[in-house]
Backbone as JSON, one array per atom type, in Angstrom:
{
  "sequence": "XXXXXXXXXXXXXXXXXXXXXXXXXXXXXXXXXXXXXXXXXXXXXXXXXXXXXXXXXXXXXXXXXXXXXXXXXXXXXXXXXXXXXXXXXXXXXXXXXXXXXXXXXXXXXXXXXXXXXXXXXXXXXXXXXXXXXXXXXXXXXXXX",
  "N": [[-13.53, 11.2, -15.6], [-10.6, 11.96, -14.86], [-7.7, 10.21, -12.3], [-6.84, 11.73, -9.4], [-3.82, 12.69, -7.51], [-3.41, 13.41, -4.32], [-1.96, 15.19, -1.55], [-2.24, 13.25, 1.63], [-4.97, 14.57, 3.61], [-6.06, 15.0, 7.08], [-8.54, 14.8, 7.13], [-9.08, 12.78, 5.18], [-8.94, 10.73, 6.64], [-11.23, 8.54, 7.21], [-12.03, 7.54, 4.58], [-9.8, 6.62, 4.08], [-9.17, 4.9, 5.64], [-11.09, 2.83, 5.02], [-10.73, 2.15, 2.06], [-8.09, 0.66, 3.17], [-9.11, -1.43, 4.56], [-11.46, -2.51, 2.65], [-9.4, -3.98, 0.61], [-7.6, -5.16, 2.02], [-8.96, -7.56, 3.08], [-9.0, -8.97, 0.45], [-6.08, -9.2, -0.25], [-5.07, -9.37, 2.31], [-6.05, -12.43, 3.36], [-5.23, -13.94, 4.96], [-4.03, -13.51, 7.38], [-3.76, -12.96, 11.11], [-6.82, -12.31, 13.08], [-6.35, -10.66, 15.42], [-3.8, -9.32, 14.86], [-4.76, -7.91, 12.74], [-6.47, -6.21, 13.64], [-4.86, -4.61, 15.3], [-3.07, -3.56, 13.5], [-5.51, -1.96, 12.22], [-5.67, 0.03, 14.45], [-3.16, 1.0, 14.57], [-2.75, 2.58, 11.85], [-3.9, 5.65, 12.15], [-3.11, 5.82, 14.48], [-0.03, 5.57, 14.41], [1.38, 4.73, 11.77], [0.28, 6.76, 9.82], [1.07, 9.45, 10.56], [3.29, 9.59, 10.9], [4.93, 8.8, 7.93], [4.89, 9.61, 4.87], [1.97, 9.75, 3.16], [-0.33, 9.83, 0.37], [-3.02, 10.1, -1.23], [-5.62, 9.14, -3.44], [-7.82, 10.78, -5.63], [-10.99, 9.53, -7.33], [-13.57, 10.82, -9.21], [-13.56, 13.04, -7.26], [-13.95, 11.47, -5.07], [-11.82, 9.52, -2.33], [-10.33, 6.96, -3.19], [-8.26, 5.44, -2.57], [-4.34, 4.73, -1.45], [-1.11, 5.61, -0.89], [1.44, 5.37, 1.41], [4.16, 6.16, 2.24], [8.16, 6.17, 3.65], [10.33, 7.34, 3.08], [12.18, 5.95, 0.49], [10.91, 3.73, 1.23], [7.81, 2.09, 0.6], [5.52, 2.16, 3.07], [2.64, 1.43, 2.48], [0.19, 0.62, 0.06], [-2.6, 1.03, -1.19], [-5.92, 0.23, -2.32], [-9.54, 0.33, -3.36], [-10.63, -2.11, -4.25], [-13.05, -2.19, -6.43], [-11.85, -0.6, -8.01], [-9.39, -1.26, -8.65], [-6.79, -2.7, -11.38], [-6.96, -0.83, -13.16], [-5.16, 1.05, -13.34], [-4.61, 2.98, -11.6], [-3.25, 1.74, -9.35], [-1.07, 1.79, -10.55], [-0.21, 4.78, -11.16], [-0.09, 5.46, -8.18], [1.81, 4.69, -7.51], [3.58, 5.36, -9.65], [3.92, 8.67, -8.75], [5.56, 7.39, -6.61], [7.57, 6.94, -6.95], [8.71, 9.18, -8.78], [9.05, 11.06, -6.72], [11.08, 9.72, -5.1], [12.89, 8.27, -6.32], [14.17, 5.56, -6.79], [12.99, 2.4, -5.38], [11.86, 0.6, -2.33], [9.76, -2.6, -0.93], [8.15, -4.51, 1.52], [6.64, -7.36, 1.16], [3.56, -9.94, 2.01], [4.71, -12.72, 1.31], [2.44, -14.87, 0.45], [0.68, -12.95, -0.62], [-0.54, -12.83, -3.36], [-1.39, -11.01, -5.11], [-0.71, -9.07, -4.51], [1.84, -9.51, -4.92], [1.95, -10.0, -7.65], [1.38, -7.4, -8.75], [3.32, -6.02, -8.08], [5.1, -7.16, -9.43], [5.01, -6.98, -12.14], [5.04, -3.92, -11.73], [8.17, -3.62, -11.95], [9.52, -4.41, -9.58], [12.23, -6.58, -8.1], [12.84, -9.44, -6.47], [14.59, -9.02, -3.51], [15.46, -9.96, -0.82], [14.19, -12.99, 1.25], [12.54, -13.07, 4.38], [10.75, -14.18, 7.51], [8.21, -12.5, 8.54], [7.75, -11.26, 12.0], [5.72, -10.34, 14.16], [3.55, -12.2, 13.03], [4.46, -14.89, 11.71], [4.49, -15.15, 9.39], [5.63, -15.75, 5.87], [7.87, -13.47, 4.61], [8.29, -11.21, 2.2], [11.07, -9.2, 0.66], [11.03, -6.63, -1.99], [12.97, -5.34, -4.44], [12.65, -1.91, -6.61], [14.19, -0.18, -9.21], [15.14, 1.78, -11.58]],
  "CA": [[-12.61, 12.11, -14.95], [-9.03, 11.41, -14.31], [-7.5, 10.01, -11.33], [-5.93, 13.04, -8.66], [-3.0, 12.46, -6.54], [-2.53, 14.9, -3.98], [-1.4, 14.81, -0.26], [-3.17, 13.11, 2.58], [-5.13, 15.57, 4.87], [-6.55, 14.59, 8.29], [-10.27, 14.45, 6.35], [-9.26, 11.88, 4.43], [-8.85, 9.09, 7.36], [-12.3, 7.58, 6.93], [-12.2, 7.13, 3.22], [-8.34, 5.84, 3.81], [-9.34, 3.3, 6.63], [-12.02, 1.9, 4.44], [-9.53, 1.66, 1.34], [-7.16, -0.43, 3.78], [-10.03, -2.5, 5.14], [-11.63, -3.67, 1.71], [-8.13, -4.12, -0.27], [-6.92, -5.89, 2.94], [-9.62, -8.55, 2.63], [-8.27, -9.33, -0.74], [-4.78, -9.54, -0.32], [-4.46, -10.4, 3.62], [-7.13, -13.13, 4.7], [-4.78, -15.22, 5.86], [-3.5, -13.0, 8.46], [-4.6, -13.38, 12.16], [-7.66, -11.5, 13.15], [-5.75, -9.95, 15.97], [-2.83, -8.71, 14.02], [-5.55, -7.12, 11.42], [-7.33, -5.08, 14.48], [-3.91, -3.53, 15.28], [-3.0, -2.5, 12.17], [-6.66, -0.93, 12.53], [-5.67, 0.85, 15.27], [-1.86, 1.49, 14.41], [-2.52, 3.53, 10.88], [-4.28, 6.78, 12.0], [-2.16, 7.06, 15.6], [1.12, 5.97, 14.14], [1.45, 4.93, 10.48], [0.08, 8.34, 9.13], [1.41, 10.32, 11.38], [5.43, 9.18, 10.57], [4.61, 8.6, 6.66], [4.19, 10.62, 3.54], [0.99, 9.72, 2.72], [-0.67, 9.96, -0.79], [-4.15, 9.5, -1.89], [-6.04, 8.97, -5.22], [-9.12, 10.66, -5.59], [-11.5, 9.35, -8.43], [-14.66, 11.55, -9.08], [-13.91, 13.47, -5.78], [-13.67, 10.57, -3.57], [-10.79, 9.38, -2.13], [-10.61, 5.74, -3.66], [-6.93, 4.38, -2.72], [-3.43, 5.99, -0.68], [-0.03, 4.99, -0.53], [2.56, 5.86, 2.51], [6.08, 6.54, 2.3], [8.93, 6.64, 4.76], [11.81, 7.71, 2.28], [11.7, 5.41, -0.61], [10.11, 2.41, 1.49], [6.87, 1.76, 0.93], [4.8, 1.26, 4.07], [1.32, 1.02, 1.9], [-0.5, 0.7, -1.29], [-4.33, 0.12, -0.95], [-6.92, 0.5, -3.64], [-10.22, -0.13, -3.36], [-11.18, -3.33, -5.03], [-13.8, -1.68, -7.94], [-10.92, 0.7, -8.98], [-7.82, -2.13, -9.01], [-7.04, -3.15, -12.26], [-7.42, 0.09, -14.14], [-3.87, 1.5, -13.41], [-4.52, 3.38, -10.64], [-2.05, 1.46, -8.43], [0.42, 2.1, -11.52], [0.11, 6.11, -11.12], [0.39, 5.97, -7.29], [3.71, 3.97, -7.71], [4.67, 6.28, -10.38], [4.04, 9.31, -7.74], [6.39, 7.57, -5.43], [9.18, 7.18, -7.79], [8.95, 10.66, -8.33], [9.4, 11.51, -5.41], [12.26, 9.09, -4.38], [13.38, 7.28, -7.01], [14.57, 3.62, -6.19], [11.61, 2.37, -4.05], [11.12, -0.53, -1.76], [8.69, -2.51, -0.23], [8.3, -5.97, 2.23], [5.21, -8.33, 0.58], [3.58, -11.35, 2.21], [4.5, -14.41, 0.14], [0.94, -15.09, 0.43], [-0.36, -12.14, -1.0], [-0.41, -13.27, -4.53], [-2.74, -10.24, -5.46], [0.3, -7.89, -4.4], [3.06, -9.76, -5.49], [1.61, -9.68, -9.14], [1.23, -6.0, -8.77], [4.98, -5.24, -7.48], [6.19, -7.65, -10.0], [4.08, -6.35, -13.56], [6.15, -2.61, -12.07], [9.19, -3.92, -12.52], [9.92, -4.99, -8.95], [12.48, -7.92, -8.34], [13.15, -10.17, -4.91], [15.66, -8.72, -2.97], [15.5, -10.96, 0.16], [12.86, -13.55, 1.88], [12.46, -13.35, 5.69], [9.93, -14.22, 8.5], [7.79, -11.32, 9.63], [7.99, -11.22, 13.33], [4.54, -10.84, 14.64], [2.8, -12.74, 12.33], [5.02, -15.72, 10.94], [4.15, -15.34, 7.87], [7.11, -15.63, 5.0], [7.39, -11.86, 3.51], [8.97, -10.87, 0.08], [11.42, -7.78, -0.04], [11.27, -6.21, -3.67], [13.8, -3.33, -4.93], [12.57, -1.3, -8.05], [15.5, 0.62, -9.57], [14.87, 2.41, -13.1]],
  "C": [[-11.33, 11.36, -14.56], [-8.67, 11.44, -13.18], [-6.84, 11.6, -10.5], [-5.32, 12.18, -8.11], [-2.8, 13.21, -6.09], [-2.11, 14.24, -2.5], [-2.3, 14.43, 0.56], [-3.4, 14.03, 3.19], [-6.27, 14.5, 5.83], [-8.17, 14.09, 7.94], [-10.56, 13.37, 5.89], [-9.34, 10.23, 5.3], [-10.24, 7.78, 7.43], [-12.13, 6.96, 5.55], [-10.45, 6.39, 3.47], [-8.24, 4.67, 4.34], [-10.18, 2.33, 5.78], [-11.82, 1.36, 3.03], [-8.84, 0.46, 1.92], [-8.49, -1.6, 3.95], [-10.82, -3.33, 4.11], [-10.28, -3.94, 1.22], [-7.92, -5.3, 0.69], [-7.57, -7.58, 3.07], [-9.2, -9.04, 1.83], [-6.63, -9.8, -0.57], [-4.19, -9.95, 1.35], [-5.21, -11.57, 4.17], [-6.46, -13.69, 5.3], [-4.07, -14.46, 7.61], [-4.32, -12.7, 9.75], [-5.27, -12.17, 12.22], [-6.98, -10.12, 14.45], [-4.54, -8.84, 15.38], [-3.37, -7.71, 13.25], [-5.94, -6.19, 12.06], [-5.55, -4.21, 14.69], [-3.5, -3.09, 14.75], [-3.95, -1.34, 12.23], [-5.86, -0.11, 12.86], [-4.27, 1.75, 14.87], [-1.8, 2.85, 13.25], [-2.58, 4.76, 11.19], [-2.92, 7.35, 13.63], [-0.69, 6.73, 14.99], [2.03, 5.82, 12.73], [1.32, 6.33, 9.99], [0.84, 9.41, 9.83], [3.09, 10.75, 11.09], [5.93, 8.81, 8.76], [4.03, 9.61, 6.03], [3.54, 10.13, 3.29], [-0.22, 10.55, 1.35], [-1.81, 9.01, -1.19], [-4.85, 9.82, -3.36], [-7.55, 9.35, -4.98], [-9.95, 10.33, -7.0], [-13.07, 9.83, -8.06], [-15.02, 12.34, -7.55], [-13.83, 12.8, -4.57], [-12.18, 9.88, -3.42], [-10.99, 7.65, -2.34], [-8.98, 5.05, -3.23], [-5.91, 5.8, -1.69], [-2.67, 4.93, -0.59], [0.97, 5.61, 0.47], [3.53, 5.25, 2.35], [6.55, 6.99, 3.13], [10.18, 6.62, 3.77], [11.65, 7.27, 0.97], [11.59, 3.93, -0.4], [8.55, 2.87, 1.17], [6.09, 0.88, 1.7], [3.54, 0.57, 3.71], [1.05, 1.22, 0.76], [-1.74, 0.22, -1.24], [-5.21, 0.97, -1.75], [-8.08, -0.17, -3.24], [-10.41, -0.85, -4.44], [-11.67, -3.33, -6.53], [-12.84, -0.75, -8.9], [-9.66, -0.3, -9.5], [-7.84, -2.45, -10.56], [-6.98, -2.29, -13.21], [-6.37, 0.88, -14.04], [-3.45, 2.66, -12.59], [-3.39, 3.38, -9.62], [-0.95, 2.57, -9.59], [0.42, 3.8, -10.89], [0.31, 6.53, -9.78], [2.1, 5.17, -7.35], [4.44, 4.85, -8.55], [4.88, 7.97, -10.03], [5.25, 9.09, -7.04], [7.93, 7.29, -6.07], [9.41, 8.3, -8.4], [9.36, 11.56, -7.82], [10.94, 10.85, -4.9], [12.66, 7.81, -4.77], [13.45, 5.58, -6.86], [13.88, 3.4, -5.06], [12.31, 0.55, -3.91], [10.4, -1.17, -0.69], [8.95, -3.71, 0.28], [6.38, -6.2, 1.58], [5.02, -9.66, 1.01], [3.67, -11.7, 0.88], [3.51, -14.8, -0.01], [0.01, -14.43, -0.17], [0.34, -11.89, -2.41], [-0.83, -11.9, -5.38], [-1.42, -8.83, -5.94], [1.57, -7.82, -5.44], [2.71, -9.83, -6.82], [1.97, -8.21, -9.23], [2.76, -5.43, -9.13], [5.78, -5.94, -9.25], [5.92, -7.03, -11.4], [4.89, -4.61, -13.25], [7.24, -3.12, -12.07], [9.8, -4.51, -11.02], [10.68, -6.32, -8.9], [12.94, -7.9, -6.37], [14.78, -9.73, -4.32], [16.11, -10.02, -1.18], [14.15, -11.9, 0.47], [13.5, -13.69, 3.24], [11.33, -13.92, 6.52], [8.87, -13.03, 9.22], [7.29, -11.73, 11.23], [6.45, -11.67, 14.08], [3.72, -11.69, 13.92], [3.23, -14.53, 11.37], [5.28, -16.08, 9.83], [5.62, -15.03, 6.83], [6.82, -14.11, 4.48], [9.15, -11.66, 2.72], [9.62, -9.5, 0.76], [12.22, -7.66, -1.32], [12.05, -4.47, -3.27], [13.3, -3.34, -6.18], [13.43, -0.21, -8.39], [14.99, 0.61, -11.29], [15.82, 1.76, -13.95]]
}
C-alpha cells in the first residue's frame, strides 16, 4: 500500500510522539537528556499547536510527520523501519508544495539528517550556535 499524507488531527499525537522519540534516538543522542524531555513536553502544548503539521500514514498507521511554520521546517521524523524507502522524500515534496522554497536549522552532529537535507537538494546557508543546547546547527535553503 502506498504511503498517505494528510493533515495532523489531535488522534494522531501518540503515534507522532513515538515517531519523534525513536527517529530522535538516531539522529539526536548527543543532545542533553534535559533538553530532550522538553522538547517532549514542548511538541503537543506548543509545537503542534503553532505548526502545519503533516503525517504519513503507511498501512493505516501513522509512521512519520513533518511541521511547518511557513516554509521553515520545524520537523521531519520517520520512524526508523520506514527511513530509507523515500518516505522522508514525499513528506518534503508535500512541503514544497505547499510553500515552495523551504528551510530548515540541522545539528552539525546529526549526520543522519544532514545526509537527508543534502541528497534533496538542500545547500548551507549559515552555521550558528543553538542557544540552549551549544551545539553547532546547520541552516539549509532548498530553492527549485
Amino acid at each position: 500500500m502506498e504511503p498517505i499524507i494528510r493533515q495532523y488531527e489531535d488522534a494522531d499525537l501518540k503515534d507522532v510522539m513515538s515517531a519523534w522519540e525513536n527517529a530522535s534516538k538516531i539522529a539526536h543522542p548527543f543532545l542533553p537528556k534535559e533538553f530532550q524531555s522538553q522538547v517532549r513536553k514542548d511538541i503537543p502544548e506548543l509545537y503542534l499547536p503553532n505548526a502545519d503539521t503533516w503525517v504519513v500514514e503507511v498501512d493505516d498507521q501513522v509512521v512519520g510527520f513533518i511541521a511547518l511554520m511557513g516554509n521553515e521546517i520545524g520537523a521531519i521524523f520517520l520512524q526508523p523501519e520506514h527511513q530509507g524507502k523515500k518516505i522522508g522524500k514525499l513528506m518534503m515534496d508535500k512541503a514544497q508544495e505547499l510553500h515552495g522554497d523551504l528551510e530548515v536549522e540541522v545539528f552539525e552532529k546529526n549526520s543522519f539528517g544532514r545526509h537527508f537535507y543534502s541528497q534533496y537538494g538542500f545547500a548551507l546557508t549559515e552555521e550558528k550556535i543553538h542557544g540552549p543546547t551549544g551545539e553547532p546547527l546547520l541552516r539549509l535553503k532548498f530553492a527549485k
